[in-house]
N, C-alpha and C positions, 0 to 999 in steps of 0.2 A: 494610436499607431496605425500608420496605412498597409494596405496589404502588400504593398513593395516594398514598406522599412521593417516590415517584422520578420524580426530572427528565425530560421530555416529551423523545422524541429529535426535535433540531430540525433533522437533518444526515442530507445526500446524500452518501455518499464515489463519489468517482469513479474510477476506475482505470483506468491505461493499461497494456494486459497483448501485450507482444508475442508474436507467434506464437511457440511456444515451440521450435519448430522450428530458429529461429533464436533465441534469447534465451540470456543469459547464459553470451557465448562467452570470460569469462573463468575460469569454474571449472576448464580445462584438461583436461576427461575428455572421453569419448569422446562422439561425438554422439548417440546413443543415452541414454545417463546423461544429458548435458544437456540433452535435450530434456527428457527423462521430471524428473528437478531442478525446469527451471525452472515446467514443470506444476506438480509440488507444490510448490511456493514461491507462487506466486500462489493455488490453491485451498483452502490453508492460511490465507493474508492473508483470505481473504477470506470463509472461513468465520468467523474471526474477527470482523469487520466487521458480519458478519451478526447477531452474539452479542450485539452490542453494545445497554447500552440508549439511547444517544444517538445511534444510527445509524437512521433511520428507512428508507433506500434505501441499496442500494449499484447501482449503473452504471457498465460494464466496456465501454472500447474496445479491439476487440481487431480486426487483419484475419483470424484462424483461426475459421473455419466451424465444423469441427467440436470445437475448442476452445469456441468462445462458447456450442455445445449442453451445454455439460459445466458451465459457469459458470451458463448459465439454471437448471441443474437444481436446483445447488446450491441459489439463488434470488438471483441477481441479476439485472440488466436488463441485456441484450448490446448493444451497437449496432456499427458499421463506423468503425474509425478508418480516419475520410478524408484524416488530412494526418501520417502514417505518419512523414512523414522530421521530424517539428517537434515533439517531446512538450510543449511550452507550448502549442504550434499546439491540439492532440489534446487538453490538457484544458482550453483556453478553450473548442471545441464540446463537448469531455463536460459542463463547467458550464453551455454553453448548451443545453442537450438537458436538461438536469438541471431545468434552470428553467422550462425549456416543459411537462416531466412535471409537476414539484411547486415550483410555486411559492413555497411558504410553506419552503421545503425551504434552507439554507444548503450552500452545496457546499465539501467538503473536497477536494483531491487528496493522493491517497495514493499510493505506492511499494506496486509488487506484490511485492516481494522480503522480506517480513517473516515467515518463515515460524515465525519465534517467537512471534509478536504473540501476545498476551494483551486479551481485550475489553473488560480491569479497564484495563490501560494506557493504550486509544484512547479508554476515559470520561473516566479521571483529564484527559488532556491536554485537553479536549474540555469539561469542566468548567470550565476556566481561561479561555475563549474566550468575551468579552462581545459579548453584542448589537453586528453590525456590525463588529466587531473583524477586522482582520488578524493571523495570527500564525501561527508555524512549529513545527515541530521539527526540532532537528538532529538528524544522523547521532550513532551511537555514538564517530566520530574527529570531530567539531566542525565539521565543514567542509562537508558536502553535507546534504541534506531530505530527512526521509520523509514529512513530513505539511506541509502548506500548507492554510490556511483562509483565506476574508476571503468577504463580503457579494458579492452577485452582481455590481454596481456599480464594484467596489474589487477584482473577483477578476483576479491580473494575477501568475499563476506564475513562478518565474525559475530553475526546475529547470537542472539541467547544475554544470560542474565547478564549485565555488566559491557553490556554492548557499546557502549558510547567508546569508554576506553579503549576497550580492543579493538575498535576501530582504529582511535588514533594513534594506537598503539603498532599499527600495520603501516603508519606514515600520512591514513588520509586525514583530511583536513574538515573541524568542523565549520559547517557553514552559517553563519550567522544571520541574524533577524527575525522580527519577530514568529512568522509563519506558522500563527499558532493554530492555525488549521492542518498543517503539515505535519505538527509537532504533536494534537492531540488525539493520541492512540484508546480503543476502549477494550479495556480486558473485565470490569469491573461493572456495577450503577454507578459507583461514583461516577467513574471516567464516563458513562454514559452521560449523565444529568451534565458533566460539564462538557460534553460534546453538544447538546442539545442547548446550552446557551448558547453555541456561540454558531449556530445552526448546522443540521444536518439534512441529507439529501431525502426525498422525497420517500422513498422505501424506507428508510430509517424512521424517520417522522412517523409514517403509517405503525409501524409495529411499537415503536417508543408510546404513540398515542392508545394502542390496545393493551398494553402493560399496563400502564398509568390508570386505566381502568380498575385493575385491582389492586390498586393504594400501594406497590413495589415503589413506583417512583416518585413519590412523596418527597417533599424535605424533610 
């Protein structure tokens, strides 16, 4: 595609990036590993993000200071997630923060744990998304979200366990194909090792490879 036939990026992703301090205390390794994980998980997402040609902004509520200088640098916009205990809370203000910056801008919420993602995957799904349109993606197991889209108006997330349905239960629409880099979220090893087949971004790689050291990620 030339740079005159490719589609205009009309999309804010927004991300809710917990301090990584604490994040992602199901992987079972040590807190050290999972801090340093759930870092490259999210700066991986979102390096991603950033690649994208359909993604015009990316904006990241995080409460970590010195995390959020690591995220500006990369190049996204940091702000203070104020309502910490509510992730629907946290990106109803990132969508409204989003729309105060950029207007014309439609806001996606995205899952920082994609540390496979591919920027081909977040067009492909993102391609599918008509003017105004509500609509999801599920998890790689059917059942939870890593991407939620709709109009500023209509923007009304329903993240938490059982999230697919309550999505389309609010009317949006799932979006289909394969975009198994989109679809595969890691809260777990498991979901690790099957992120890592199907490749992850260079920060992920780095720290998956110092694990792997001490026989955690074994088959």
């Amino acid at each position: 595609m030339t740079e005159l036939s490719r589609p205009a990026a009309r999309f804010a992703v927004v991300v809710p990036v917990k301090p990584p301090s604490y994040g992602k205390s199901r992987l079972g390794v040590d807190d050290e590993a999972r801090r340093d994980l759930a870092a490259a998980f999210a700066l991986d997402t979102l390096a991603a993000c950033l690649s994208s040609d359909r993604v015009a902004q990316v904006l990241v509520a995080t409460d970590d200071v010195g995390f959020a200088g690591e995220l500006v640098a990369l190049g996204c916009v940091a702000i203070p997630d104020g309502v910490s205990s509510d992730l629907n809370g946290t990106l109803r203000q990132a969508a409204a923060e989003s729309r105060r910056r950029w207007p014309g801008l439609v806001p996606v919420a995205l899952c920082a744990d994609l540390p496979a993602l591919r920027a081909a995957d977040l067009d492909a799904a993102l391609d599918h998304v008509g003017p105004g349109e509500a609509a999801y993606v599920a998890d790689a197991a059917g059942i939870g979200t890593t991407l939620y889209t709709a109009a500023h108006d209509g923007f009304d997330p329903r993240f938490g366990p059982g999230s697919a349905l309550a999505h389309e239960a609010t009317g949006a629409r799932p979006i289909a194909g394969d975009l198994i880099t989109l679809r595969r979220d890691v809260d777990d090893l498991d979901d690790l090792r099957a992120a890592l087949a199907l490749g992850v971004g260079p920060r992920t790689r780095q720290q998956a490879g110092l694990l792997a050291e001490t026989g955690l990620l074994a088959d």
